[in-house]
N, C-alpha and C positions, 0 to 999 in steps of 0.2 A: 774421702772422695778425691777422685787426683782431679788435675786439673782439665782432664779431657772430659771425665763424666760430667766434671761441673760445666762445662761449654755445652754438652749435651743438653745437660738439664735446663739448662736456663732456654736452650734454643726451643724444647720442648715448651717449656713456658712460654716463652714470646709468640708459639704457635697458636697455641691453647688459648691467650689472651686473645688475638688477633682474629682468630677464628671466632671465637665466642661475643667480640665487638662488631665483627659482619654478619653472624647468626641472622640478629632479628631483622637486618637492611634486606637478607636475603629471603628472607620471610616472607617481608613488606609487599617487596619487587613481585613476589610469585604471587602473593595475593592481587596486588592491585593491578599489574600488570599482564592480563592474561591475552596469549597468543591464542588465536579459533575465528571460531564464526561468529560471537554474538551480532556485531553490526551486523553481518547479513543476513540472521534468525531475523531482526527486525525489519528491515528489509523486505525480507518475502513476507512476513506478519502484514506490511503495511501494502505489497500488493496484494495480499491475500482478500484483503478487507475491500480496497479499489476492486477486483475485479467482483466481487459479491453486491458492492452496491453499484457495478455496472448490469449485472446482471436482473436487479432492483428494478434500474431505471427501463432496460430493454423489454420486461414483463409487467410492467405497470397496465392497466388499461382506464382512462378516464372514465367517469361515470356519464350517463346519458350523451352517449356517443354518439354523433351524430345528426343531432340535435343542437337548434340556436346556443343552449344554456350549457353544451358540453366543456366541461371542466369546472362545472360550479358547484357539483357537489364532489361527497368523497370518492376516489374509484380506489379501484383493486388489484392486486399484484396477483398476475395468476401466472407461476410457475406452468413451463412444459411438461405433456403427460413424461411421468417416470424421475421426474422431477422432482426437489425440497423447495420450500420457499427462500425466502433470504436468511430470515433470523432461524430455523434450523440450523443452517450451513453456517451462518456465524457462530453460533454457538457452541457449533461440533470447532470449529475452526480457533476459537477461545480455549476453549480446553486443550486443543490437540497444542498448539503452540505453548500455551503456558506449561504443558508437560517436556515440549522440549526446551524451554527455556532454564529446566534445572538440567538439565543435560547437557546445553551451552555455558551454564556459572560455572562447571569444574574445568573449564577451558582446554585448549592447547585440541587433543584430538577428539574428545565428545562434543567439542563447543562444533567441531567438525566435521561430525557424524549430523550434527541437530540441524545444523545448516543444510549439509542435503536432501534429510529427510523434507523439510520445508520445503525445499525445490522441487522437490518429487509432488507434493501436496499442491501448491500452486500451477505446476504442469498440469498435474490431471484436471486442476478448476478449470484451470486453463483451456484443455481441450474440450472437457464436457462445457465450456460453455459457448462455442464458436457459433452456433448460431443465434445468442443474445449478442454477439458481438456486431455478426452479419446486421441486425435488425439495429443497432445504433448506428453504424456507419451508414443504412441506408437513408436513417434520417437525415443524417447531415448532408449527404448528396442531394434528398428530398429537397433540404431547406435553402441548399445552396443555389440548386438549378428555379427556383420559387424566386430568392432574389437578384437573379440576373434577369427574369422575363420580367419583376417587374421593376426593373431601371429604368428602361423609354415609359412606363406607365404613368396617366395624371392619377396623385392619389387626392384620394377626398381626407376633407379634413375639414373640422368645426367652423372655422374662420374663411373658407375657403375651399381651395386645389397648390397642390406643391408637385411639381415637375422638378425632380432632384436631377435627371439627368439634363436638361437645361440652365435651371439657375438655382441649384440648391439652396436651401433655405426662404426663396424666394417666396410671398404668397399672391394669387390671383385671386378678385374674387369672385365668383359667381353669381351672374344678374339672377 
């Protein structure tokens, strides 16, 4: 062997070594450190779930409505005709994510794809649900414009009358 092969060979080796000491680091890195969407699978997973138990909440209806004793028993979630109830829709919602959540573990461009399938998923709960949405937001209006009339109001109370907009916390009592 002259002495350029031998510079050859050895540089060969020193490759070979070097390479085959970074092997498993590069391994590691692709393993553990995957580029995609997973955070954002989870993400739309956890609006997914908010907007089904909003949609819960806006189709509930208390039992004996209407009535002194309304909300003392159990009431009832009654979905819009053409409608699922909630835990249908969960449970389609369960499975559909968990299937894309192996489609996000191989990272980089399917973690990619999984994440806007999700997006897609969420937009249409989304839209099919705008009129449970309408019917939460009107409570809160209901409940807001309820406690600004009664501000100037005397409330009753066990002990008494409390006038909060005079001297909150205050109690008068009543001959």
């Amino acid at each position: 062997m002259t002495p350029s092969q031998r510079r050859a060979h050895n540089q060969r080796q020193r490759e070979v070594i070097s390479t085959s000491a970074r092997a498993p680091g590069k391994v590691a890195s692709a393993v553990t450190e995957r580029k995609g969407g997973q955070h954002a699978l989870m993400a739309e997973f956890l609006l997914f779930a908010g907007i089904v138990a909003l949609r819960a909440i806006a189709d509930y209806v208390p039992a004996q409505q209407g009535q002194p004793s309304e909300g003392a028993g159990k009431g009832t979630v009654t979905p819009r005709t053409g409608q699922l109830g909630p835990l249908p829709v969960l449970a389609a919602g369960f499975v559909t994510f968990f299937i894309l959540s192996f489609l996000a573990a191989r990272g980089g461009t399917w973690a990619k794809v999984a994440a806007a399938f999700g997006l897609v998923i969420d937009i249409t709960l989304l839209m099919r649900s705008l009129p449970e949405l309408g019917t939460v937001s009107q409570s809160f209006t209901v409940a807001k414009a309820q406690a600004t009339q009664a501000q100037g109001q005397v409330l009753p109370t066990p002990t008494g009358t409390a006038t909060p907009a005079t001297d909150p916390g205050q109690l008068t009592q009543q001959p």
